[in-house]
N, C-alpha and C positions, 0 to 999 in steps of 0.2 A: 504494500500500500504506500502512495507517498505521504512526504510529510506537509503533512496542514498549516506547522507551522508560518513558512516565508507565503503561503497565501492568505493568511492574517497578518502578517504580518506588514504586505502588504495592499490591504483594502479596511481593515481595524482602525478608526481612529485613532489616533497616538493621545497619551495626557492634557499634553497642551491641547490639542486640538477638542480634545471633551470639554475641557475646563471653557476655551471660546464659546462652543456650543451652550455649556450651561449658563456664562458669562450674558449672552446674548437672551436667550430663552427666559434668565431671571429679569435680566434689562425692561424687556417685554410685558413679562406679567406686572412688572414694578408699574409699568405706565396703565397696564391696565385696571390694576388695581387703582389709583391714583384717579380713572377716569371714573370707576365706580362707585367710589369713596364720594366724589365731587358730586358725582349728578343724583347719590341714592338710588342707585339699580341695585336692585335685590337678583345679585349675581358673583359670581365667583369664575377666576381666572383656573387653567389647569394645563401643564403641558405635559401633552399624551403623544403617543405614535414610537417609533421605534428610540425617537433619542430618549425618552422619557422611560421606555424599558431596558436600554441599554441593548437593542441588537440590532442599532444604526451603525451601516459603513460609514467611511469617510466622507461620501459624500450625501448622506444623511438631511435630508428639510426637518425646518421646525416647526412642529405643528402646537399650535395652542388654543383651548378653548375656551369660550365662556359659558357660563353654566350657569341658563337665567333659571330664577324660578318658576314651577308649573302657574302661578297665578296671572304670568302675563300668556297673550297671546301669541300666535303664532303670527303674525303680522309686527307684533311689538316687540318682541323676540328678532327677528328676522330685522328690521327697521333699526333697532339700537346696537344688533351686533354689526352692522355695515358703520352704523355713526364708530362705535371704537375703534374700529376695523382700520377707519379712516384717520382717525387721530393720531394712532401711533405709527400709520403705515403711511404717512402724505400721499407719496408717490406710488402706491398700490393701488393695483388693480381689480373691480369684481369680477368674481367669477362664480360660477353657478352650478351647483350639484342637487341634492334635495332640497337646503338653504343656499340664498346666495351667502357669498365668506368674500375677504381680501387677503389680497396673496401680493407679498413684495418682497422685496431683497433687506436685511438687514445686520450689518457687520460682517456682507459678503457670503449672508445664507439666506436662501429663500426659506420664507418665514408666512405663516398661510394662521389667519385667526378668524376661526369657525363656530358660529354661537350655536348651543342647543339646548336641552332641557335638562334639569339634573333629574333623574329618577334612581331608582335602587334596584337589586339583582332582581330579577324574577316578576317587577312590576310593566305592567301595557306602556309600550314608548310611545311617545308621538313622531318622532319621528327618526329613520336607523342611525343617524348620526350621533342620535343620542345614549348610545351602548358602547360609545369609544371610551368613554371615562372608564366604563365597566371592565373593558377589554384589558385597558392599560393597567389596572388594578388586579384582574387576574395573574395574569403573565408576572408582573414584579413579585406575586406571591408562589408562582409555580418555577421560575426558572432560577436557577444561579448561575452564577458569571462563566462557569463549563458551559452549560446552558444556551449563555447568548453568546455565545462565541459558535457553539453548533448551530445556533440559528443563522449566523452571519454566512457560516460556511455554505448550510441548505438556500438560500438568497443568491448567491455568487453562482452555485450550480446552475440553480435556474433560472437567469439573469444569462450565464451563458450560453444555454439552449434555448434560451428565448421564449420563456415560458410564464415569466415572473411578470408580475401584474395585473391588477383586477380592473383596471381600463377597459372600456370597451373594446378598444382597439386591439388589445392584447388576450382580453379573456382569459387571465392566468392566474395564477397563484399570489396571493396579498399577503402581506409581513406577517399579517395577523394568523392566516391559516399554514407558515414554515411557522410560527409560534408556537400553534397547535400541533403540530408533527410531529416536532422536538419534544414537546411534554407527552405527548401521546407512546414515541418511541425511545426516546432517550437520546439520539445521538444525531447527527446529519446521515450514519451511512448506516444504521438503524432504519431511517426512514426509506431511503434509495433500499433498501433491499425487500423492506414492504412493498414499494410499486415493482420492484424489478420481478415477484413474487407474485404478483394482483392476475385473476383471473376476472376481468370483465370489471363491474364496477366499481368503486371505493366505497365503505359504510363505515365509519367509527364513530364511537363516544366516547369522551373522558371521563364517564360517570356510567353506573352497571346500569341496566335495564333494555327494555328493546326502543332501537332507534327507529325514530318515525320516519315515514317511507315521502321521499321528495323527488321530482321529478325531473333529477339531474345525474352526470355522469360520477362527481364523488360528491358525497353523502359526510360533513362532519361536525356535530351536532354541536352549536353556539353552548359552552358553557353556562354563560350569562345569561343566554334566552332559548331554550332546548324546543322551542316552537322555531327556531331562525337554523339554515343551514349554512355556516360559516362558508362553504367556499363554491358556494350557488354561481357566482360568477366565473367556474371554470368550467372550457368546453372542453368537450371529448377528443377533439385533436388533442387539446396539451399533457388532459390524459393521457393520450397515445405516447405523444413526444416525451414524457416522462417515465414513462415504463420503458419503453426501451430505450431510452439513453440511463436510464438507471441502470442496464442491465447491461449496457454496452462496458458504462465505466466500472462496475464490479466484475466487470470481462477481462478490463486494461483500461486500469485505473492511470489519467492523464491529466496534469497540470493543465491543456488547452480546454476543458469544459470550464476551469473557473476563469477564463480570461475575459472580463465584462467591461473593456473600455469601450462597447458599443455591444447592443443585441444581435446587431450587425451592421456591416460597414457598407456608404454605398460602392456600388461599382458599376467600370463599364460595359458596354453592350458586348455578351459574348455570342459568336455564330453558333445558330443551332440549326438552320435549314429551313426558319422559319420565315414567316414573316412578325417583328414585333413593333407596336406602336405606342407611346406614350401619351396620353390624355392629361394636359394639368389645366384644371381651374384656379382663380383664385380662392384664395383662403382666407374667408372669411374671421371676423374677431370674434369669436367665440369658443368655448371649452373641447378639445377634443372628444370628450365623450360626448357630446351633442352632435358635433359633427359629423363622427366616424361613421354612424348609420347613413348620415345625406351622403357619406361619399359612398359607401359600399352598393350604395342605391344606384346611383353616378353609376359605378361600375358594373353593376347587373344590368342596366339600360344599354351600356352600350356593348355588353356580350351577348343581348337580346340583340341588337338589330342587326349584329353580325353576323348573329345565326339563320335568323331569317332570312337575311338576304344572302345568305350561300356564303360567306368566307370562311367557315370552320373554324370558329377560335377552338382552341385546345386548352389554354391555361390562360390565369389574368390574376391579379393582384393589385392592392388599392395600399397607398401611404399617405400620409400625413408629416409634410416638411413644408419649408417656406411657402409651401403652394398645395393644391390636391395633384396628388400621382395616381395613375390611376396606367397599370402593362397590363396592354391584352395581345396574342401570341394565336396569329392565326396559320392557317395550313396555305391563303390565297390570299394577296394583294388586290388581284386583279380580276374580276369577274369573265367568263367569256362571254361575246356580244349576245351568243342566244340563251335562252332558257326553255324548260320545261314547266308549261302551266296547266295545273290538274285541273279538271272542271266535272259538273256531275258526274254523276252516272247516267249512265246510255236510259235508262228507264225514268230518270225525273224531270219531272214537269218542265223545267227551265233550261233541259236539255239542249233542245229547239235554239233558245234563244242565244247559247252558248256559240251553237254552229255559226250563229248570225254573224254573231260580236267580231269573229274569228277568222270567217272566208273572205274573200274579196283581196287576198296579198297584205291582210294585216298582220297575218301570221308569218313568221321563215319559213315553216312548215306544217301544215293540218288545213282542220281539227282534222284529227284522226282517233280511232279506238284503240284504249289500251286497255287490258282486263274488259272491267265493266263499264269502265269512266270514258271521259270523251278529255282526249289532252291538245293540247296545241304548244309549237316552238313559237318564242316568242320574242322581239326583241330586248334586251335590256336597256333601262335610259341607264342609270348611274351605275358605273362599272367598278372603279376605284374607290380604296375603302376609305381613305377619306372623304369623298366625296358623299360618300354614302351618309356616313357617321355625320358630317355637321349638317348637311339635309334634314337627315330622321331625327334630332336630335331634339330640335326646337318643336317636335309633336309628344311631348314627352316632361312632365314635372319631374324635378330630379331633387329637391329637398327646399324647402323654405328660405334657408337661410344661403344655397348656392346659385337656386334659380336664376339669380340677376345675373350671372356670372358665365353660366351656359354661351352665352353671343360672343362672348371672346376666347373661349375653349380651344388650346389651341394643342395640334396634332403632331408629334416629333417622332421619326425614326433614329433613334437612338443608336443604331449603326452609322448615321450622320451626325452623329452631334456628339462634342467634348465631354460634356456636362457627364458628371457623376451622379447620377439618378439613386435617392433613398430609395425608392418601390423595386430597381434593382435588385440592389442590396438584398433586400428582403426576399423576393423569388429565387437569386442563384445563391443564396445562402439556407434554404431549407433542407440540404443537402446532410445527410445524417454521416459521421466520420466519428473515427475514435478506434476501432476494432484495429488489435496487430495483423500484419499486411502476413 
């Protein structure tokens, strides 16, 4: 096996670097407390997430909450945590999950303060933001500093196989559920050997009795609230991706699974015999988990018109960078001038009028009968797939917030162009590696 150490040793924040972090984190609450105190909000400051339980890497955010009481509203709540939000954060930005929150930079860490409701273990939340406090209180009672060092270690796995994260985008695995792993198994290679192990779907509890059945790939019952399935936000791909890359590196165990200076990097266009094309939009100012649905939409629309009008896409993949990416990887560029167009059958009613539509040299060739149907060759107007794609396109709502954006959609062959495309990256990097040659 190797040694874990020099890979904590380096992604582990070092002393100094804690003490900043706590430095900053106290700095914070200090003002918030300070704005609480002043205005008499019946609320309390707390900083929760992984720096708060101690199984933050080095590059770890600081998350901190407020924790109004249940007598104010959810509107009043929501309204007063944006006013502190703003106070101590000037130049921070809203952003928007269940509650809006502000999220800015401070003494060089982004620093994100989140209001929600105080309640206690096992009571009805208002709303789920409001079980972090809960979370962060478990964990500092279940792990020790072994502990969160194997949590760091299970993060960097999966952060390298690209699997980490409860983003939309990513649909993986959140700090809070390698939390639950670690306490569940004991150790990071404890856990990899349960998935390396897993026959079909994942089901655990930390607590005896039978788990309630949810309608997801793993099953791991919220401590805090045993009605809530902690890691609901992971698909069955990363499922996949984790059992056998679990199983790969208990095969041939490699320093390259923890190397997490990117999920992945982009890169340029390699030849495959294909044809592939690049779709970017602009990118709209708002939160990628809002987004990432309008763009995977983005990208179902235009593997729909591909298909339909005959270019064969085979593969496509959608990013989120400066801009919308959005690789689709077809078998044809270029349509041939004629086609094949199906029409009834030889016995319906409208048969007749098929024949009409059709003779006279509108057709290359027919009507004529094929099986039962009546077909006709036919010419094509748009032949080229771009041409196709920014026609059909504008017949087509592609999300709310990119719609405006659709008219200047612009189409790049990526075998022509310099540029190092993220949505690359992401396609010729799903390539599974590790096993001795």
């Amino acid at each position: 096996m190797i040694d874990f150490a020099p890979i904590l040793k380096k992604y582990k924040p070092t002393e100094e670097q804690n003490r900043e972090l706590k430095h900053t984190a106290s700095e914070v609450l200090g003002m918030i407390n300070s704005i609480l105190e002043k205005k008499k909000i019946k609320a309390k400051s707390l900083l929760v997430g992984s720096v708060a339980k101690g199984t933050n890497l080095a590059s770890g955010d600081i998350d901190l909450f407020v924790i109004f009481s249940k007598e104010y509203s959810i509107r009043d709540m929501e309204r007063l945590g944006l006013m502190i939000g703003h106070e101590v954060l000037p130049q921070g930005r809203e952003k928007y999950a269940e509650h809006p929150y502000v999220s800015g930079q401070l003494g060089g860490r982004k620093v994100d303060i989140v209001p929600c409701f105080e309640i206690d273990p096992g009571t009805r939340i208002i709303s789920s933001v409001d079980r972090t406090p809960l979370h962060t209180d478990f964990v500092l009672k279940n792990l020790d500093s072994e502990g969160q060092d194997q949590v760091r270690l299970l993060k960097l796995f999966m952060k390298g196989i690209g699997v980490y994260g409860s983003e939309i985008k990513v649909s993986g695995f959140s700090g809070y559920v390698c939390e639950l792993l670690v306490i569940k198994y004991g150790s990071m290679l404890k856990v990899l050997e349960a998935f390396a192990s897993l026959k079909g779907k994942m089901k655990i509890s930390l607590e005896e009795g039978e788990i309630r059945e949810f309608d997801a790939p793993i099953v791991i019952i919220d401590p805090t609230d045993i009605t809530r399935n902690a890691a609901a936000a992971i698909s069955l791909e990363n499922l996949s991706r984790m059992k056998i890359n679990s199983r790969m590196f208990l095969a041939n165990p490699m320093e390259q699974y923890f190397n997490t200076g990117a999920d992945y990097a982009p890169e340029k266009y390699r030849e495959r015999g294909t044809v592939m094309r690049i779709f970017t939009l602009e990118k709209p100012d708002i939160i990628d988990d809002i987004l990432f649905s309008q763009a995977n939409r983005f990208r179902n629309i235009i593997v729909q018109i591909l298909e339909e009008d005959g270019f064969m896409p085979i593969s496509s993949e959608v990013e989120l960078s400066d801009d919308i990416e959005v690789m689709v990887e077809c078998k044809l560029e270029k349509l041939p001038a004629t086609k094949v167009h199906v029409g009834p059958p030889v016995d319906a009613q409208n048969a007749i009028d098929f024949i009409k539509k059709w003779s006279g040299g509108r057709a290359t060739l027919g009507p004529y009968v094929c099986g039962d149907r009546l077909c006709a060759d036919i010419p094509v107007g748009k032949r080229v797939l771009e041409e196709v794609v920014q026609e059909r396109i504008n017949g087509f709502i592609i999300g709310k917030n990119i719609d405006q954006f659709k008219a200047k959609m612009r189409i790049i062959d990526p075998a022509k162009s310099n540029k190092k495309f993220l949505v690359l990256g992401k396609f010729y990097n799903k390539v599974l590696s590790g096993l001795p040659s």
